[in-house]
MARTORBA-866187 format. One line per 4 residues: their letters; for each residue x, y, z of C-alpha. Coordinates in nm, 4 decimals. Layout:
<pts>
A> X,Y,Z  ... .
</pts>
This chain:
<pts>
XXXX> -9.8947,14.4093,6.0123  -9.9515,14.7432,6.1946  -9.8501,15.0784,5.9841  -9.7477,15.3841,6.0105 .
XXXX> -9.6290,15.5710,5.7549  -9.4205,15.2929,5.6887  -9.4317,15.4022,5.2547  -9.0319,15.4007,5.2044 .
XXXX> -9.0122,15.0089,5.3558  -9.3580,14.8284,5.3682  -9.3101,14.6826,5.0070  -9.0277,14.5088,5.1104 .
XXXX> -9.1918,14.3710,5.4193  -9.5347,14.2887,5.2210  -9.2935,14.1463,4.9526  -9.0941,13.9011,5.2433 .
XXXX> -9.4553,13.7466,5.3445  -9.5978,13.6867,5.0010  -9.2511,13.4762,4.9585  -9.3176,13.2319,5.2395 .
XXXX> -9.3019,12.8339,5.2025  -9.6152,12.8308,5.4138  -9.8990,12.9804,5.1968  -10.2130,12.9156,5.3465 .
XXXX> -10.2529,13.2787,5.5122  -10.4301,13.6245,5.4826  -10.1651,13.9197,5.5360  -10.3828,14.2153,5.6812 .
XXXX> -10.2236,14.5355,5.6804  -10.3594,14.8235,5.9371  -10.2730,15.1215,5.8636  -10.3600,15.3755,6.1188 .
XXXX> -10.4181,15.6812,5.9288  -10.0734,15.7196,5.7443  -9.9982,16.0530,5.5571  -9.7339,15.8904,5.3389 .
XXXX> -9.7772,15.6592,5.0362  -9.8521,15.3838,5.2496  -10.1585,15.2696,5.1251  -10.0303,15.3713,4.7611 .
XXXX> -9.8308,15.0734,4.8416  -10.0057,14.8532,4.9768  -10.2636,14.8411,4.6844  -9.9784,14.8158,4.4685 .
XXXX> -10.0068,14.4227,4.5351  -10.2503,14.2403,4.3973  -10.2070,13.8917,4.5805  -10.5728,13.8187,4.6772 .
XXXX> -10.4417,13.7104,5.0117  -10.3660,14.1160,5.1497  -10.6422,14.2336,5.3359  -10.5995,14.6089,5.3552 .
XXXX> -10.8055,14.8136,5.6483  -10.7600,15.1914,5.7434  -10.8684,15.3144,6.0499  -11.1289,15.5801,6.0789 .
XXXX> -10.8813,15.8077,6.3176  -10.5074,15.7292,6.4310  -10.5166,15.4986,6.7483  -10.1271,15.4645,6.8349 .
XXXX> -9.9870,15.1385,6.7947  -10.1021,14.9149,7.0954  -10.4726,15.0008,6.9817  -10.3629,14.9422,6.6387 .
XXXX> -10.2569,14.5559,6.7672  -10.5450,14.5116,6.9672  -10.7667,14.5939,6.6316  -10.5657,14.3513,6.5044 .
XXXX> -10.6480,14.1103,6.6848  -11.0050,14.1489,6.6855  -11.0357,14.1709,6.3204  -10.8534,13.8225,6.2893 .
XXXX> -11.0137,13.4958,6.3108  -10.8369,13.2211,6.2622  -10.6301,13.0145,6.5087  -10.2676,13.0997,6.4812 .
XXXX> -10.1882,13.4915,6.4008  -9.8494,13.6148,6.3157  -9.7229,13.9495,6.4001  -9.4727,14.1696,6.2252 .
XXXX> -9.4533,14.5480,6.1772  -9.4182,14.7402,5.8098  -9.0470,14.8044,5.7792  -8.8792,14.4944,5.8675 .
XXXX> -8.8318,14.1662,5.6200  -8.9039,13.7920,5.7221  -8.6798,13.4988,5.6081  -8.9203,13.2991,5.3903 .
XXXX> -8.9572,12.9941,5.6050  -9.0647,13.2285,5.8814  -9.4152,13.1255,5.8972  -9.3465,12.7553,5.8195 .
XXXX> -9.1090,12.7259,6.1146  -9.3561,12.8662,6.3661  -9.6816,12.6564,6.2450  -9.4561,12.3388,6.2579 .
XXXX> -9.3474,12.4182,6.6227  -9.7479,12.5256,6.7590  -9.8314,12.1919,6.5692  -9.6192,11.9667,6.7211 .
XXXX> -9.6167,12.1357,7.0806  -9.9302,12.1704,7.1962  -9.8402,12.2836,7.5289  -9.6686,12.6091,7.3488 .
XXXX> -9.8639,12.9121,7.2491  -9.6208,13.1192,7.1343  -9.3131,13.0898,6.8775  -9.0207,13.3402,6.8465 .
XXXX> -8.7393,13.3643,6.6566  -8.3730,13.5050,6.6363  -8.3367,13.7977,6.4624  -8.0890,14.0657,6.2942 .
XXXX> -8.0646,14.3859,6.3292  -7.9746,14.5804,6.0306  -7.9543,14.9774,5.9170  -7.7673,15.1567,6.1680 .
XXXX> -7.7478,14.8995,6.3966  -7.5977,14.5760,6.3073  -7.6068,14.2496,6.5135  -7.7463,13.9329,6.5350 .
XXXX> -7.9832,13.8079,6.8779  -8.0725,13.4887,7.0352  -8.3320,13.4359,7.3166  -8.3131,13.1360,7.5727 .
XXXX> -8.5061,12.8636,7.3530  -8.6393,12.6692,7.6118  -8.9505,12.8214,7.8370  -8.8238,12.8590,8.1903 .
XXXX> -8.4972,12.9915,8.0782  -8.6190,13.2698,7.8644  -8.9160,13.3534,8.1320  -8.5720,13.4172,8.3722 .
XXXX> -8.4537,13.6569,8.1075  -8.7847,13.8564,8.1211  -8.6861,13.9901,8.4324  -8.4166,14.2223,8.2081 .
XXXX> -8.6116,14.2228,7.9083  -8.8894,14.1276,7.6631  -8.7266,13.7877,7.5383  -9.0492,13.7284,7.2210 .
XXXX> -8.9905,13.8955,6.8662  -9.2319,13.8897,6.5720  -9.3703,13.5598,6.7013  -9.6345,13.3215,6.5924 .
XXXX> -9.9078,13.2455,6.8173  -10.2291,13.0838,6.9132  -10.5009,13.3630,6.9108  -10.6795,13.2202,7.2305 .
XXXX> -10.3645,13.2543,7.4540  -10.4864,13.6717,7.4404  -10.8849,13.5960,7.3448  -10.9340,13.3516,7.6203 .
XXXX> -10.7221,13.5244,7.8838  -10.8775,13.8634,7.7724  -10.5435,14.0444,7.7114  -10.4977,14.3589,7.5261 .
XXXX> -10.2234,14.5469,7.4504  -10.1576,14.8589,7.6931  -10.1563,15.1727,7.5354  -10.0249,15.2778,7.9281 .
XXXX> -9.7285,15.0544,7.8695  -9.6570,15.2040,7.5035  -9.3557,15.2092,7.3942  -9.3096,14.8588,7.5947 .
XXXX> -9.6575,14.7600,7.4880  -9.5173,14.4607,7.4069  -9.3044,14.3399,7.6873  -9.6291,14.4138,7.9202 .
XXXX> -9.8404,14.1675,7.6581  -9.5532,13.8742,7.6570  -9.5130,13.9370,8.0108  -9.8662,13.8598,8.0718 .
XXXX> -9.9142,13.5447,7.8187  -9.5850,13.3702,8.0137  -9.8306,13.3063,8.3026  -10.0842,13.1326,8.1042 .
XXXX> -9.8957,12.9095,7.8442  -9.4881,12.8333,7.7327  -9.3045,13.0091,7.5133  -9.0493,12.8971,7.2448 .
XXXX> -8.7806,13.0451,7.0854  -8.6459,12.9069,6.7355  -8.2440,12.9460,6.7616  -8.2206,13.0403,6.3966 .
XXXX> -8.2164,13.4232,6.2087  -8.5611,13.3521,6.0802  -8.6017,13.7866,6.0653  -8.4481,14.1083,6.0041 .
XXXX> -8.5300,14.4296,6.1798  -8.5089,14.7605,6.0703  -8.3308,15.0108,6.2464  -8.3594,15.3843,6.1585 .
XXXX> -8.4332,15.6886,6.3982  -8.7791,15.7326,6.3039  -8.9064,15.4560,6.4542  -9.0360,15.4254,6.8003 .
XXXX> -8.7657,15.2128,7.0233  -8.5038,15.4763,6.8334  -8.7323,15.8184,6.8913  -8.9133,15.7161,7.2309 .
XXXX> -8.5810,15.5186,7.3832  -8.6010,15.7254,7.7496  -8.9628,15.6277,7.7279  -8.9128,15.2909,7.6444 .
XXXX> -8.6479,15.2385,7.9566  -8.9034,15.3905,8.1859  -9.1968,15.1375,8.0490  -8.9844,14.8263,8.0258 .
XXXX> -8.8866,14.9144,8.3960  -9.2711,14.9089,8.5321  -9.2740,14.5179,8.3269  -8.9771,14.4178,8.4891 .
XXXX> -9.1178,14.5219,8.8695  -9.4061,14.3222,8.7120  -9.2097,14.0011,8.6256  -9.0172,14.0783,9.0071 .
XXXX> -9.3260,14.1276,9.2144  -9.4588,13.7892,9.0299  -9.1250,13.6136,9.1619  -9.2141,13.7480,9.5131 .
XXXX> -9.4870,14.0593,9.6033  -9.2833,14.1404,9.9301  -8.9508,14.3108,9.8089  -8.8778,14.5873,9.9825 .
XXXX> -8.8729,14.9538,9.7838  -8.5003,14.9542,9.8438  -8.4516,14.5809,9.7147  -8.6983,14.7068,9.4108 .
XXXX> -8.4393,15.0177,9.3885  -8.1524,14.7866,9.3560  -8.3012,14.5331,9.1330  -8.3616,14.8611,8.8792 .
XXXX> -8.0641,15.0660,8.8989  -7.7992,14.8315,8.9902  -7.8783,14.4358,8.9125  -8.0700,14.4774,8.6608 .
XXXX> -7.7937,14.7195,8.4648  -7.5554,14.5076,8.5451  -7.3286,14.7913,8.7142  -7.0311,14.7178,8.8695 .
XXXX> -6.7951,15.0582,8.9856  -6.5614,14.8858,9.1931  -6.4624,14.4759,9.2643  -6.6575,14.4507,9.5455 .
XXXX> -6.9913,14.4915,9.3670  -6.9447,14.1766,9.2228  -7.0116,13.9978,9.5214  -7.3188,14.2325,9.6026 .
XXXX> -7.4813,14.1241,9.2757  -7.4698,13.7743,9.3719  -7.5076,13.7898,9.7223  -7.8969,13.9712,9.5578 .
XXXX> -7.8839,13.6601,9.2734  -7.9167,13.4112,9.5921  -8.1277,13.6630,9.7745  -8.3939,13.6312,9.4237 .
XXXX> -8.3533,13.3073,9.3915  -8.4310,13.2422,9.7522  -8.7403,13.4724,9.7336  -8.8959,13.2224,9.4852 .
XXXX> -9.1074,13.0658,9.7003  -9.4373,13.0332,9.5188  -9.2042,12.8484,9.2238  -9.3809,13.0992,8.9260 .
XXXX> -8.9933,13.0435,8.8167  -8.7477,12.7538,8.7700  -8.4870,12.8163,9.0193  -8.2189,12.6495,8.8229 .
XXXX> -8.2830,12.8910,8.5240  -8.2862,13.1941,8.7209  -7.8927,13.0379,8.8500  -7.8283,13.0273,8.4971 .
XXXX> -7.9741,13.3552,8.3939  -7.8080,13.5414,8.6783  -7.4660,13.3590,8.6507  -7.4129,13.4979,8.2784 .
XXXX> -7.5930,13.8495,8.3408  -7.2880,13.8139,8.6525  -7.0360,13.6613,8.4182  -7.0948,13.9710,8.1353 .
XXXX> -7.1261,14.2525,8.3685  -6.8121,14.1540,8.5611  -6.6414,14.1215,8.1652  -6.7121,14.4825,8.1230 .
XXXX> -6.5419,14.6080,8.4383  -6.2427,14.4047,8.3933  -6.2118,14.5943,8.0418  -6.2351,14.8948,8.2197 .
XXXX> -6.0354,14.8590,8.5176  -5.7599,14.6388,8.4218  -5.7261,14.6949,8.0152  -5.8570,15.0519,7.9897 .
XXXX> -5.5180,15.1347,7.7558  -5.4946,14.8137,7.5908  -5.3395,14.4537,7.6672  -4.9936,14.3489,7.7928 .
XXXX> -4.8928,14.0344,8.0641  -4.8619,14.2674,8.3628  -5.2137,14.3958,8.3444  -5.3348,14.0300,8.2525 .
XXXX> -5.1427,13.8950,8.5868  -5.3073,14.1903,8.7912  -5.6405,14.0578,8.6331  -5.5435,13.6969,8.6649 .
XXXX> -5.4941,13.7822,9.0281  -5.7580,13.9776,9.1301  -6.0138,13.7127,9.1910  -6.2743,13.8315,8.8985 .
XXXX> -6.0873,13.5607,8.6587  -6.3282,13.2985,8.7292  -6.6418,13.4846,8.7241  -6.5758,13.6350,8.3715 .
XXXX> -6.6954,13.3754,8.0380  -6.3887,13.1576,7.9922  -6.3783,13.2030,7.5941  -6.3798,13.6326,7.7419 .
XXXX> -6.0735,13.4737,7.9616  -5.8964,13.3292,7.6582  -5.9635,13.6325,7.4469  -5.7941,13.8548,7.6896 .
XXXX> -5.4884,13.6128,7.7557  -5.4189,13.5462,7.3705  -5.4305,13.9604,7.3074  -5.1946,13.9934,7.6266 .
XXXX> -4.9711,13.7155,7.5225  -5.0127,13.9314,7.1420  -4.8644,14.2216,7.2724  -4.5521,14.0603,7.4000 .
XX> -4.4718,13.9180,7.0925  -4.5041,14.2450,6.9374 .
</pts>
């Protein structure tokens, strides 16, 4: 558990471990020089299993994971940072997956948001499928892993790649070992605006990009700088201004999928992956373009009409019909 004057929430998230059904653990708390109560806190507890260490001078927080991970020593490790609060089978879940799977090394987990941002996320849970979604984004969250997927591989957090320091480290484990996401809220994470993917969010856009030309280049070195322009501003963001963009964006789906030639990813999952990230981008502009003042039968025909009907998530399509066919009754 990396902190940083994390005093107003880190009893809460000590509190969540110290409650888990698995208790054979040590909970070590870094704390990288706080000038709150953190520490105040932290030896507030007096559960022999918290192992408390204070860094001589602040390191930032992908040095404060890399010390981490050289102070521990056992085989699994568990991350999670000082303001956010773990469901108490967290740990359980995660030991009985690495047990039973050997040929996983590292164990995620759905999450909520909650504080000013409220929602509830799910990863792919099978390997290939969320390695295709790590061309958008970092698809592991407070996950459970085997220590020598990073010891044996020699990977270190980069403090280059901060405030995506851990998107880079994921993005480098998925080439050595399979990951695994539980499809269950197993953890809740705190959102408030002092904390880094609020305050550093430009920063964070601009780091995650660098990863996802990582995770691109590993699909295929030779894209052009244009295609790697495209894949950025426009695939990527899913950004449709007009109907025919829909059609770009897949005719550049085949053209990736095509472009896997050295098979680093399952082609079938990257169809699937692209095929939604099509399917929701395409939702969006229909909202836009055909609904922007609400719903009625004559827009939905327009809509119906237009072609984009099909490529939009059918539940999306029934949504939209029922609230037209709402609106007439009214």
């Amino acid at each position: 558990m990396p902190a940083y004057n994390v005093g107003a929430y880190i009893k809460e998230a000590i509190e969540s471990v110290l409650a888990q059904t698995f208790k054979d653990f040590t909970l070590l708390v870094i704390d990288d020089c706080s000038t709150d109560n953190t520490a105040e806190v932290v030896h507030s507890f007096s559960d022999p299993r918290i192992r408390y260490e204070k860094n001589e001078h602040n390191l930032g927080l992908a040095e404060n994971l890399n010390r981490g991970l050289e102070l521990s020593d056992t085989e699994l490790c568990a991350r999670m940072d000082g303001d956010d609060i773990a469901e108490p089978n967290w740990l359980e879940t995660g030991v009985k997956i690495l047990d039973t799977h050997p040929e996983v090394g590292i164990c995620s987990f759905g999450f909520q948001f909650f504080g000013t941002k409220t929602s509830v996320v799910r990863f792919p849970e099978h390997n290939e499928d969320s390695k295709a979604q790590m061309l958008f984004g970092c698809t592991v969250i407070v996950p459970v892993f085997r220590r020598s997927v990073m010891a044996e591989n020699g990977f270190r957090y980069s403090t280059e790649a901060f405030p995506a320091e851990d998107y880079m480290m994921w993005s480098h484990c998925y080439r050595v070992t399979q990951v695994y996401n539980v499809q269950a809220t197993l953890f809740h994470y705190r959102m408030h605006e002092t904390q880094i993917s609020t305050s550093k969010r430009i920063a964070q856009q601009e780091k995650s990009d660098i990863v996802r030309l990582r995770m691109l280049e590993w699909l295929n070195p030779d894209f052009s700088e244009e295609e790697k322009l495209f894949f950025l501003q426009k695939f990527v963001s899913g950004i449709i201004e007009k109907k025919e963009d829909v059609a770009t964006l897949q005719k550049f789906a085949d053209l990736l999928v095509s472009r896997n030639l050295q098979n680093h990813y399952d082609n079938e999952a990257l169809r699937r992956k692209f095929k939604t990230h099509i399917a929701y981008a395409t939702l969006s502009f229909v909202e836009d373009e055909y609904f922007p003042k609400g719903y009625d039968l004559c827009r939905y025909m327009r809509f119906a009409t237009s072609g984009l009907s099909g490529i939009v998530p059918a539940k999306n399509r029934r949504k939209i019909l029922a609230k037209s066919l709402l609106m007439k009754k009214k």
